[in-house]
C-alpha positions as a LaTeX table, in Angstrom:
\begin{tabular}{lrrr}
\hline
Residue & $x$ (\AA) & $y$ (\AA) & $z$ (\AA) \\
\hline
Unk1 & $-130.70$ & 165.79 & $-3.04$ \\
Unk2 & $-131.50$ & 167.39 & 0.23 \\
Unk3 & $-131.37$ & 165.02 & 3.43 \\
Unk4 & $-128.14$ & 162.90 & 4.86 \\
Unk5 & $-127.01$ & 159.52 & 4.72 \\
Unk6 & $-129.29$ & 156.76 & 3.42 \\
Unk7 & $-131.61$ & 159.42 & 2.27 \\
Unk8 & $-129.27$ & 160.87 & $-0.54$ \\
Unk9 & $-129.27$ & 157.16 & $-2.47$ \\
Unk10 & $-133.03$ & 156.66 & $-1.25$ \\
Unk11 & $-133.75$ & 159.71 & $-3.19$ \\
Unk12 & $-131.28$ & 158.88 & $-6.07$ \\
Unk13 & $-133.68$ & 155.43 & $-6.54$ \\
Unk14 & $-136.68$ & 157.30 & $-6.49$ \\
Unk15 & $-135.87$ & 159.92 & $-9.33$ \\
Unk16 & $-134.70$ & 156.80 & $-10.91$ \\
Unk17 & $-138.15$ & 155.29 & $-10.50$ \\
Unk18 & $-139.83$ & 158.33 & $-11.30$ \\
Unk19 & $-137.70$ & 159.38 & $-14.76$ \\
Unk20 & $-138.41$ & 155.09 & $-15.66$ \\
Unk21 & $-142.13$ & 155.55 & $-15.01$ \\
Unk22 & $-142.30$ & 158.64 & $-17.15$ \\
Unk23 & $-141.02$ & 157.35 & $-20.03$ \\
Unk24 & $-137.86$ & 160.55 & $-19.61$ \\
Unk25 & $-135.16$ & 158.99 & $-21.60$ \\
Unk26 & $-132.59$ & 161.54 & $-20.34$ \\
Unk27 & $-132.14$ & 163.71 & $-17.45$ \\
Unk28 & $-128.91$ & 166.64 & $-15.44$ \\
Unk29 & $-129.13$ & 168.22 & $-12.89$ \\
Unk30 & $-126.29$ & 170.17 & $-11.48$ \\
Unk31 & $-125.89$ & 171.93 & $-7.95$ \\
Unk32 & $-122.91$ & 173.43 & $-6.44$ \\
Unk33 & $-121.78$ & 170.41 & $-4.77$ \\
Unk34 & $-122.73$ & 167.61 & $-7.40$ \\
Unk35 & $-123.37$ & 167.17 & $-10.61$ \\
Unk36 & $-125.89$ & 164.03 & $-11.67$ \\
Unk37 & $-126.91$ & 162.61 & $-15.42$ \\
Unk38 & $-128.76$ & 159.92 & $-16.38$ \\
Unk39 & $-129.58$ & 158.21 & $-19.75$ \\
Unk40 & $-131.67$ & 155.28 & $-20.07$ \\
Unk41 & $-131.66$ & 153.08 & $-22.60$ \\
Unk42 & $-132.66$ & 149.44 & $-23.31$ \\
Unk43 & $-132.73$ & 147.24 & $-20.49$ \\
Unk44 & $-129.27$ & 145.21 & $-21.42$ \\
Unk45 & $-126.86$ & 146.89 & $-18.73$ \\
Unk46 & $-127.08$ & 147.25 & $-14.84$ \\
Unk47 & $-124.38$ & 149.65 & $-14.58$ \\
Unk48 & $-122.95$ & 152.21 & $-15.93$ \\
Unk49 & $-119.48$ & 151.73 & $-18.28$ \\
Unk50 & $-116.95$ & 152.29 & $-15.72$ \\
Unk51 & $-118.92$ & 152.99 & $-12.95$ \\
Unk52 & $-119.83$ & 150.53 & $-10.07$ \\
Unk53 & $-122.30$ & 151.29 & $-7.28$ \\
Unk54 & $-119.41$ & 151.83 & $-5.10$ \\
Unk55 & $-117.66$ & 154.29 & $-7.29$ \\
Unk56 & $-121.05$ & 155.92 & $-7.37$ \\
Unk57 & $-121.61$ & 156.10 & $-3.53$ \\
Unk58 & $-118.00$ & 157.67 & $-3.09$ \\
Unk59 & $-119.03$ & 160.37 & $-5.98$ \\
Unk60 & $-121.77$ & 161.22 & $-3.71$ \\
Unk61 & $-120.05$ & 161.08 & $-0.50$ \\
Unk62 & $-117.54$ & 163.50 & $-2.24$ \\
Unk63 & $-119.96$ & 165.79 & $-3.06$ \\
Unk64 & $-122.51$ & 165.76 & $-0.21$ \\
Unk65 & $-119.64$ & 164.94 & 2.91 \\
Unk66 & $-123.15$ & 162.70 & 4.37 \\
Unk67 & $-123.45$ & 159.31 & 2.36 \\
Unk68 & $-123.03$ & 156.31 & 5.04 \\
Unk69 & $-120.49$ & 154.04 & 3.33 \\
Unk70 & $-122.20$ & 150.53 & 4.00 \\
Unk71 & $-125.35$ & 152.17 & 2.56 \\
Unk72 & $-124.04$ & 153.66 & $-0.53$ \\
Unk73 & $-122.88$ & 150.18 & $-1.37$ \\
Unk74 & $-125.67$ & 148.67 & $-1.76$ \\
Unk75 & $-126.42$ & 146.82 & $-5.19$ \\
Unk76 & $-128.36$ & 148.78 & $-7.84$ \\
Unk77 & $-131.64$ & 148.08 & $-8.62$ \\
Unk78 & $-132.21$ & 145.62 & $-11.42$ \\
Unk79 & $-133.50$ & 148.02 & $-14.09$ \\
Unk80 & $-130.67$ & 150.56 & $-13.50$ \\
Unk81 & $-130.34$ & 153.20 & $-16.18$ \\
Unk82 & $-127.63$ & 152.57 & $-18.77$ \\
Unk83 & $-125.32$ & 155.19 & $-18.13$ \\
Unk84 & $-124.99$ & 157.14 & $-15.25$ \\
Unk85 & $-122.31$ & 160.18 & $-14.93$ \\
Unk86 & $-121.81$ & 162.01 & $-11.30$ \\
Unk87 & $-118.99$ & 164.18 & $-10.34$ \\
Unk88 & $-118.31$ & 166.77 & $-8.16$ \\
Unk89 & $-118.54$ & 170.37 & $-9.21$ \\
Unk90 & $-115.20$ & 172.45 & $-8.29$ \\
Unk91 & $-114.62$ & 173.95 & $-5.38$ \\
Unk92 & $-116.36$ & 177.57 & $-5.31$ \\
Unk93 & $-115.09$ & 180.68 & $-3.30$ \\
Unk94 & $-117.03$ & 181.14 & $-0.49$ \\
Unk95 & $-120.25$ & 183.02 & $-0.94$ \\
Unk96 & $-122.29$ & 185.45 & 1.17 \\
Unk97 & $-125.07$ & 183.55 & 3.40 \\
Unk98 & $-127.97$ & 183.75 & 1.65 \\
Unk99 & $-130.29$ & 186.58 & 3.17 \\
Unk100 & $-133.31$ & 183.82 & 3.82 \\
Unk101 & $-130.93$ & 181.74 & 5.97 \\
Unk102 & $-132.23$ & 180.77 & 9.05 \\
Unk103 & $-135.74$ & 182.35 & 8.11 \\
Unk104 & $-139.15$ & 180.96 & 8.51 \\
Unk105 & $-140.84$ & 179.80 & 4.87 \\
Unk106 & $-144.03$ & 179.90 & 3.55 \\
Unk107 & $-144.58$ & 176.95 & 1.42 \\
Unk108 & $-147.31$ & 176.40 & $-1.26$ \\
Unk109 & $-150.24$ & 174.34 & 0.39 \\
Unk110 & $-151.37$ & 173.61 & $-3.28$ \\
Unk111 & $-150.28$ & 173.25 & $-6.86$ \\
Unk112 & $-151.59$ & 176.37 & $-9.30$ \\
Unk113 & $-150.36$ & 179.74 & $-10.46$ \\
Unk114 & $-148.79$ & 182.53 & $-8.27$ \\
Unk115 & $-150.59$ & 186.34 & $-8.07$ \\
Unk116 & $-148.77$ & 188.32 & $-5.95$ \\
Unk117 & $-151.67$ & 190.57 & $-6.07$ \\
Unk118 & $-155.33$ & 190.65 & $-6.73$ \\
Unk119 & $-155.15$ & 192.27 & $-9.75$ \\
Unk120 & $-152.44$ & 193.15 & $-12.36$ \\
Unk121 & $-152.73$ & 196.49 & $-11.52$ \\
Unk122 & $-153.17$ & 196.27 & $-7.45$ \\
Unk123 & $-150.14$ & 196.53 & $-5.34$ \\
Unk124 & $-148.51$ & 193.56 & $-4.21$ \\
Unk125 & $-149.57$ & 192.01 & $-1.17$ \\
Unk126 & $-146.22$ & 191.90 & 0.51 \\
Unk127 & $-142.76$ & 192.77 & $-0.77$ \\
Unk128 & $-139.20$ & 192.55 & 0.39 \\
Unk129 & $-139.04$ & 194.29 & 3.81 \\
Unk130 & $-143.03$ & 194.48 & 4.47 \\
Unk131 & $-144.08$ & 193.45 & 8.05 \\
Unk132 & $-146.75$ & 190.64 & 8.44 \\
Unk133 & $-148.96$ & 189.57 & 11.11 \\
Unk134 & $-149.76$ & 185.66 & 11.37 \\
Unk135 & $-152.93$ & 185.53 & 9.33 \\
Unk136 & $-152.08$ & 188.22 & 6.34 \\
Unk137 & $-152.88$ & 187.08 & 3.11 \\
Unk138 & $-149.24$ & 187.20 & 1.36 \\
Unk139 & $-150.30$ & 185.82 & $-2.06$ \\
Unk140 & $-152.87$ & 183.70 & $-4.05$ \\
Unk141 & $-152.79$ & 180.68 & $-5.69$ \\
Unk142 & $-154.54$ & 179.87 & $-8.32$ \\
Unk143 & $-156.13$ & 176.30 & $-8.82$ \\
Unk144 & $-158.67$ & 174.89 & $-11.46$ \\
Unk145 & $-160.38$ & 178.58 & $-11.46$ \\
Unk146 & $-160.50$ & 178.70 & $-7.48$ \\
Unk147 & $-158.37$ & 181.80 & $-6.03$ \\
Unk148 & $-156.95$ & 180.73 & $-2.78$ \\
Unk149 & $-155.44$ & 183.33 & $-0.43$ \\
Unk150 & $-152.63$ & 182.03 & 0.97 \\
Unk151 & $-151.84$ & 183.66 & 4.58 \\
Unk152 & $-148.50$ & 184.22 & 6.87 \\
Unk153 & $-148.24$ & 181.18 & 9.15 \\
Unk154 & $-145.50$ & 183.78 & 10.97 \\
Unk155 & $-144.98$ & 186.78 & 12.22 \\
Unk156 & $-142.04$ & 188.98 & 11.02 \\
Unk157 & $-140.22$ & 190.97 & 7.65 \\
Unk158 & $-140.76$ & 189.76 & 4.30 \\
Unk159 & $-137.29$ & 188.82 & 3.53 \\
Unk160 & $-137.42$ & 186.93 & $-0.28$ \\
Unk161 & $-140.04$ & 186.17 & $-2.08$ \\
Unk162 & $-139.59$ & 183.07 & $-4.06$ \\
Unk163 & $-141.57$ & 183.34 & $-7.10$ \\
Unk164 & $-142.28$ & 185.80 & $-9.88$ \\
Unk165 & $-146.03$ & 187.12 & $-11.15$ \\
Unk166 & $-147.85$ & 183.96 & $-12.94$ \\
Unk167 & $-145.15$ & 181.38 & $-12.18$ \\
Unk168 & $-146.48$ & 178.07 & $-11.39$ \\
Unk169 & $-145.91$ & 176.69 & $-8.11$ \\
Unk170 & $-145.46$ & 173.14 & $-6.68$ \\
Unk171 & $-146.78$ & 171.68 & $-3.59$ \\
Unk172 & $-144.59$ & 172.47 & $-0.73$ \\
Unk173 & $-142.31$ & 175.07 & $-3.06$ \\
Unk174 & $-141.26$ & 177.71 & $-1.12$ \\
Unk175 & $-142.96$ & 181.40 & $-1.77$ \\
Unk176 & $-141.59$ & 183.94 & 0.93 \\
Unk177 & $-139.11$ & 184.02 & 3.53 \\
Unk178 & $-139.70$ & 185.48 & 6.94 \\
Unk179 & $-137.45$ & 186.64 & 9.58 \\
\hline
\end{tabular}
């Protein structure tokens, strides 16, 4: 639930919309900070048992410290799932900054299959700690046959890469972080 404010609940409604339109009858996801799980069932109930919209809106403003009060309030949609449990996950020790932090990304342009190099038994085109140049193919994707090179948009040190060998890849998921 990445954003502030409005845009937590804003999101909240549209992986409600989403899961409805679907057909996904049940659905958790948990994060650090918050903890979400929805069950749909027939269309008899707004709300969940015990749990109002504004009971909801403070879960998330516990968890995120970013949901705007008058916003979170607002009513739920008509077709609200059935039951809907959030909480906040425990506090957790503070951990090391992640080494990508702060780092330029290179996102998927397309939807396909990740090859980190042209062959199985090539070298990789960049690893952990490699240099790149703007233009340097980093990776292909692979969609409906077509092997698309995807290039460094930034020049620096290959500091994560994202994705493993024949892992399928979103639009807009992140591959490799640059520093």
């Amino acid at each position: 639930m990445a954003g502030t404010g409005g845009n937590d609940l804003r999101e909240l409604k549209e992986l409600v919309e989403f899961l409805k339109a679907n057909g996904i009858a049940e659905f958790e996801m948990e994060r650090p900070d918050l903890k979400v799980g929805l069950r749909f069932a027939g269309e008899a109930s707004a709300a969940a048992p015990g749990i109002d919209p504004a009971q909801m809106a403070a879960l998330l403003s516990a968890a995120k410290g970013s949901v705007a009060p008058a916003a979170a309030a607002a009513p739920a949609p008509a077709a609200a799932p059935v039951s809907i449990a959030a909480a906040t996950a425990p506090e957790a020790p503070a951990a090391e900054p992640e080494p990508w932090a702060g780092a330029h990304i290179v996102k998927s342009p397309i939807v396909g299959t990740f090859y980190e190099s042209p062959s199985p038994d090539s070298p990789a085109f960049a690893q952990v700690g490699d240099t790149v140049a703007v233009g340097k193919v980093l990776c292909i994707v692979e969609a409906m046959k077509l092997m698309n090179e995807i290039e460094s948009d930034a020049a620096g040190t290959v500091v994560h890469v994202f994705v493993k060998r024949e892992q399928p890849v979103e639009y807009g998921q992140p591959l490799f972080a640059i520093k």
